[in-house]
TORMILO-534304 format. One line per 8 residues: number of its first residue (from 1); their letters; for each residue x, y, z of N, C-alpha, C. Coordinates in steps of 0.02 Angstrom, whole numbers. Atoms other than C-alpha are relative to their C-alpha. Layout:
// TORMILO-534304
NUM> a> X,Y,Z,X,Y,Z,X,Y,Z ~ ...
// end
This chain:
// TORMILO-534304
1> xxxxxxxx> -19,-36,61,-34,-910,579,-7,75,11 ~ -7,-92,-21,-100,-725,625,-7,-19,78 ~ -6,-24,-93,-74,-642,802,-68,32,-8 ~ 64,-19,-31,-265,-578,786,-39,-24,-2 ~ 35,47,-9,-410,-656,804,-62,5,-37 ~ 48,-39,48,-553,-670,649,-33,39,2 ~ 58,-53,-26,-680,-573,751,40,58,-3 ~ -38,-61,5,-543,-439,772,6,21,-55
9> xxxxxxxx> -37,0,76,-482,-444,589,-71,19,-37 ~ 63,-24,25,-672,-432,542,-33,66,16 ~ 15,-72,-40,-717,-287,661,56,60,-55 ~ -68,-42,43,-554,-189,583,-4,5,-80 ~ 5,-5,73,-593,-230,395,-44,38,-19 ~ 74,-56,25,-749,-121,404,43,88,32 ~ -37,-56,-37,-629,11,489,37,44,-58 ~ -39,-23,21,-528,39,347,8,87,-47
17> xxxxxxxx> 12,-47,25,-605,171,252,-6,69,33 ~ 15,-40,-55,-649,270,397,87,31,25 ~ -55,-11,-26,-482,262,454,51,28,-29 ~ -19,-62,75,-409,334,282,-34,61,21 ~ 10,-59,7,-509,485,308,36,24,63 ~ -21,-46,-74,-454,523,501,92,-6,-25 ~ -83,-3,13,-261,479,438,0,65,-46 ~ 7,-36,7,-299,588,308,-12,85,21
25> xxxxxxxx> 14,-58,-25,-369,745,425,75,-1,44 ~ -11,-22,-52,-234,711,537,83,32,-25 ~ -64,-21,46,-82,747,395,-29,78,-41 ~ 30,-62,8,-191,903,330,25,44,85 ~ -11,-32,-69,-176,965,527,77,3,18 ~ -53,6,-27,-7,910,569,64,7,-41 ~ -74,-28,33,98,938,404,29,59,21 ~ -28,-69,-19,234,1055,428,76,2,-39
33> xxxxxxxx> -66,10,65,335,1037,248,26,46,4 ~ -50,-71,20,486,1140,202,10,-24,-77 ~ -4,22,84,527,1128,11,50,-65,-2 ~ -65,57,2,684,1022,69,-53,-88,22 ~ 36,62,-24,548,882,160,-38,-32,-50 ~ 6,24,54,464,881,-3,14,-17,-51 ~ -52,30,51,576,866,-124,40,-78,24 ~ 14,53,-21,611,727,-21,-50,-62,0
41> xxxxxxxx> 51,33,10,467,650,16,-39,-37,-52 ~ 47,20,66,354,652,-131,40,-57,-51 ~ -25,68,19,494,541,-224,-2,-79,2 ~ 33,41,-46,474,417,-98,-65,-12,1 ~ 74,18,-3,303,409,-96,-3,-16,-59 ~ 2,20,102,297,406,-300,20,-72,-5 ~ -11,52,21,397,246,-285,-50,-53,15 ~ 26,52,-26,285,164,-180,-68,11,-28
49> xxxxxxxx> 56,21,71,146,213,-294,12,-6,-45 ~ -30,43,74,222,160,-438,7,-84,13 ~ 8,56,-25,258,-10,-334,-75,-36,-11 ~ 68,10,-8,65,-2,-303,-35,-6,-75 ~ 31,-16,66,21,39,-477,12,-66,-51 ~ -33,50,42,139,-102,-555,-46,-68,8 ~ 32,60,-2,50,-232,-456,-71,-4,-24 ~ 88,-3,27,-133,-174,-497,-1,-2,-78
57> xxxxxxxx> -8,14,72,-70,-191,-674,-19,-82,-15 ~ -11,79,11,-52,-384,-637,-62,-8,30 ~ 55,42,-37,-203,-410,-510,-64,-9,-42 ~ 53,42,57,-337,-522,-583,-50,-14,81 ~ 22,37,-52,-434,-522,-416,-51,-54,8 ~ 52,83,-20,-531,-705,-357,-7,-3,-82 ~ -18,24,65,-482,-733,-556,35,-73,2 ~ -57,51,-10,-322,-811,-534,58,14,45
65> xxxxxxxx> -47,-32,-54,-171,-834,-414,37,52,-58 ~ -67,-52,48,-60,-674,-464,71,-15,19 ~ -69,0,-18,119,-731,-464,41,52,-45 ~ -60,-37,32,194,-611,-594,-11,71,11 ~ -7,-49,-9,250,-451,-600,39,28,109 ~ -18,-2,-60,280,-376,-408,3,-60,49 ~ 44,64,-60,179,-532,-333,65,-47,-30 ~ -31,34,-22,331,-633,-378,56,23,48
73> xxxxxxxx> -44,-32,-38,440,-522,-269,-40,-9,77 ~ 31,1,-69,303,-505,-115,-64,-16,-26 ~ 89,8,28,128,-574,-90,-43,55,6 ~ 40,-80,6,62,-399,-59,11,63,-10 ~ -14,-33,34,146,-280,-159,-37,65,3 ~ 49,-54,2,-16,-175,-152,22,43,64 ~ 2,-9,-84,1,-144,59,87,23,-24 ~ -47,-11,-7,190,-128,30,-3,75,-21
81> xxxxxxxx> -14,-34,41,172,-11,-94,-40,67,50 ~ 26,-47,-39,52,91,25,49,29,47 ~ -52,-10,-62,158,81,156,58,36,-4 ~ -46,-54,36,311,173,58,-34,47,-24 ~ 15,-58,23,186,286,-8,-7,56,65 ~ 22,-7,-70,126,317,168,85,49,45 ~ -51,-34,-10,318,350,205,34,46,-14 ~ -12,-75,74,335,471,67,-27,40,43
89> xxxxxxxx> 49,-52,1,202,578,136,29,31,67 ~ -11,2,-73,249,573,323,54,34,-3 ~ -25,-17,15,411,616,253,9,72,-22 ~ 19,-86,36,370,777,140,-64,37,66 ~ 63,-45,-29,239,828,274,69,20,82 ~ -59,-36,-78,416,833,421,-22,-17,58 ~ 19,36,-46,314,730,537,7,-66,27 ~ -34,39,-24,398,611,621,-94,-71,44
97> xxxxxxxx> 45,-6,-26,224,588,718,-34,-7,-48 ~ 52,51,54,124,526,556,31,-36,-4 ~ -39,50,-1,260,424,526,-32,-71,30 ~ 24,45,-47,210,324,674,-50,-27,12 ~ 48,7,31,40,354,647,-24,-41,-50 ~ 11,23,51,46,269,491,18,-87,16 ~ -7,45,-8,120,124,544,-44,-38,48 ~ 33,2,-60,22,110,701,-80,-20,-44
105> xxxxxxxx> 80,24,11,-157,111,601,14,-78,-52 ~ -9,79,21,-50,-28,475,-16,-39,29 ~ 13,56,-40,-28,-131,611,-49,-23,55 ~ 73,5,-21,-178,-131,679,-70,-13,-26 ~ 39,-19,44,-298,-108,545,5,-58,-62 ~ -24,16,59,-216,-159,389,38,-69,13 ~ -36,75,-29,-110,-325,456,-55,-54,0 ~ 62,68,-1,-270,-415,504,-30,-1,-51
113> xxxxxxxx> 19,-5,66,-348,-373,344,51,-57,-34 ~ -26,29,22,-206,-436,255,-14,-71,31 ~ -8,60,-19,-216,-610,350,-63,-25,-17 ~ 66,4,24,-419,-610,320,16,-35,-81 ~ 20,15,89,-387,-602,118,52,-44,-29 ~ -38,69,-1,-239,-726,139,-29,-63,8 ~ 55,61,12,-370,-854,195,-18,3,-31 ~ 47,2,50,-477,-800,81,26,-27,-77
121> xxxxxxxx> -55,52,65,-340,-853,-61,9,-65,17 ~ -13,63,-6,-309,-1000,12,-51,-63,-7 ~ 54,38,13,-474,-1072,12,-26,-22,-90 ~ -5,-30,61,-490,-978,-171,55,-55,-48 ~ -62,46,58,-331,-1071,-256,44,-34,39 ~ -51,58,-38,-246,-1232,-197,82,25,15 ~ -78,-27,38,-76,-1173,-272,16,64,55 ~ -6,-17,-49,-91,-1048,-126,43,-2,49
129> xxxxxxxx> -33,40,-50,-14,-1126,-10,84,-20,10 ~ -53,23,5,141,-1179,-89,35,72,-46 ~ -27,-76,7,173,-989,-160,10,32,62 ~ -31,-33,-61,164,-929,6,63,-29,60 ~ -55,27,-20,300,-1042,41,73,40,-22 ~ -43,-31,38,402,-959,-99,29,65,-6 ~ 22,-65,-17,348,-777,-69,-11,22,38 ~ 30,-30,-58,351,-686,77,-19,52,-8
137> xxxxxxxx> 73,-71,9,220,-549,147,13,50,-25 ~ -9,-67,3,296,-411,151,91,17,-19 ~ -75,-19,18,496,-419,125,7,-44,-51 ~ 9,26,82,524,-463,-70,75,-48,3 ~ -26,62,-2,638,-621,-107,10,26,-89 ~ -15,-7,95,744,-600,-298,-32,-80,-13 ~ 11,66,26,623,-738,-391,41,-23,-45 ~ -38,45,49,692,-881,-469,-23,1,-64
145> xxxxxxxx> 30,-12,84,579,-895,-625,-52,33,18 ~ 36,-10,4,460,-788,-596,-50,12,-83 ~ 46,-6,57,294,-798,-725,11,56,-64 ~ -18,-90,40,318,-678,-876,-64,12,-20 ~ 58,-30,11,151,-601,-875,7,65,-26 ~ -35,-83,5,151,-413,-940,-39,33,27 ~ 51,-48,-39,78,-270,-856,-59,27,-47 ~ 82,-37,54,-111,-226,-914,-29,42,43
153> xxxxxxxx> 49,-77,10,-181,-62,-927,-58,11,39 ~ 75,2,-16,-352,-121,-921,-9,-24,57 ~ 20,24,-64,-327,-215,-773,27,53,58 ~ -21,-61,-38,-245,-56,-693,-56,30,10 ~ 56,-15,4,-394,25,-741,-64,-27,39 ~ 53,38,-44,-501,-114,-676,-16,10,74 ~ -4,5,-87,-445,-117,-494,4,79,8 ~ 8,-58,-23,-456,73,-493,56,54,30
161> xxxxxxxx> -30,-33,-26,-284,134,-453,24,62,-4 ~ -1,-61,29,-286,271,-553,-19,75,66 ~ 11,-34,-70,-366,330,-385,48,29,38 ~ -88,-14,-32,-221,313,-295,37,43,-14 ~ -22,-42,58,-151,414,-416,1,70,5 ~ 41,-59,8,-255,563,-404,25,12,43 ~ 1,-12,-88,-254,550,-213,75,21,7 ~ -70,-28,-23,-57,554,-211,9,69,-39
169> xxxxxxxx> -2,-56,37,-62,696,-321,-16,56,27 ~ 33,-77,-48,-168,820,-217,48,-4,64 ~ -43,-9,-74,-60,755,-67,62,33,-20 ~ -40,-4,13,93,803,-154,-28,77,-17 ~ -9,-49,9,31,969,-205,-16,49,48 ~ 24,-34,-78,-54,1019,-32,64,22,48 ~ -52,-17,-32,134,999,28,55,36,-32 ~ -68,-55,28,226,1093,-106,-42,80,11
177> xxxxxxx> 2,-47,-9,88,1233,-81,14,16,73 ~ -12,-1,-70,88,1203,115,70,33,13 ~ -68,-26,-28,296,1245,116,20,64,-33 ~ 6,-76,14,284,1377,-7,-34,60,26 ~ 50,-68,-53,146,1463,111,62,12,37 ~ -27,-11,-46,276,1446,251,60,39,-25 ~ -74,-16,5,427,1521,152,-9,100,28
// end
């Protein structure tokens, strides 16, 4: 089922935070926006925190399975949603070279994770099993009926993405002052 191996996937899950800050230092060091890369960018990235935002509206975590909202499109909506934000940034910052970066600590980092808290659902809720039949990881599938749940606030609130939030916010303004320094 995964290409890594639990001990790996365990080693790497304690990585992740750590590994946000050095991605972080290394887009502070290596942006090199023009107004055109951000006006770009930051769009892009917005969607994929808005993606991110939509699903933390729905997540009920080790509650219940989440099938509505994003999670009937992909089972990890959250990671996707990073991952376009991630492209946003790489984008507005004109670095081809975070870009790569970004994907590079995904798939390394972030992949085995994901497969970790996939067991960990599966053990968690029977019904598991036969959603991830229906739903794939990472490339979204138009659902057939998906659940009509509605997006909550409080559970936005709950899981903290408001964070996210913030965080894209300072990144987005570090690169509109960053290209206005350079004009």
């Amino acid at each position: 089922m995964s290409r890594f191996s639990k001990t790996y996937s365990d080693r790497v899950a304690k990585l992740r935070v750590p590994m946000g800050f050095l991605l972080l230092a290394a887009f502070v060091i290596f942006a090199q926006p023009t107004l055109r890369s951000v006006l770009w960018g930051v769009p892009l990235g917005g969607m994929g925190l808005w993606l991110r935002g939509w699903a933390a509206g729905h997540l009920e975590k080790n509650q219940r399975l989440v099938e509505s909202g994003p999670y009937a499109w992909v089972r990890n909506p959250l990671y996707v949603g990073s991952l376009i934000t991630a492209l946003g940034l790489a984008v507005g910052a004109k670095r081809p070279l975070l870009a790569w970066l970004f994907f590079l600590v995904f798939y390394l980092v972030y992949l085995p994770v994901v497969h970790l808290e996939e067991q960990h659902l599966r053990k968690l809720f029977p019904a598991f099993e036969e959603y991830a039949t229906r739903v794939r990881m990472f490339r979204p599938l138009y659902p057939e009926n998906p659940p009509d749940r509605p997006f909550r606030w409080e559970l936005y609130f709950k899981n903290e993405e408001y964070k996210a939030a913030l965080a894209f916010l300072v990144a987005a303004v570090f690169l509109f002052w960053k290209a206005a320094s350079a004009i």
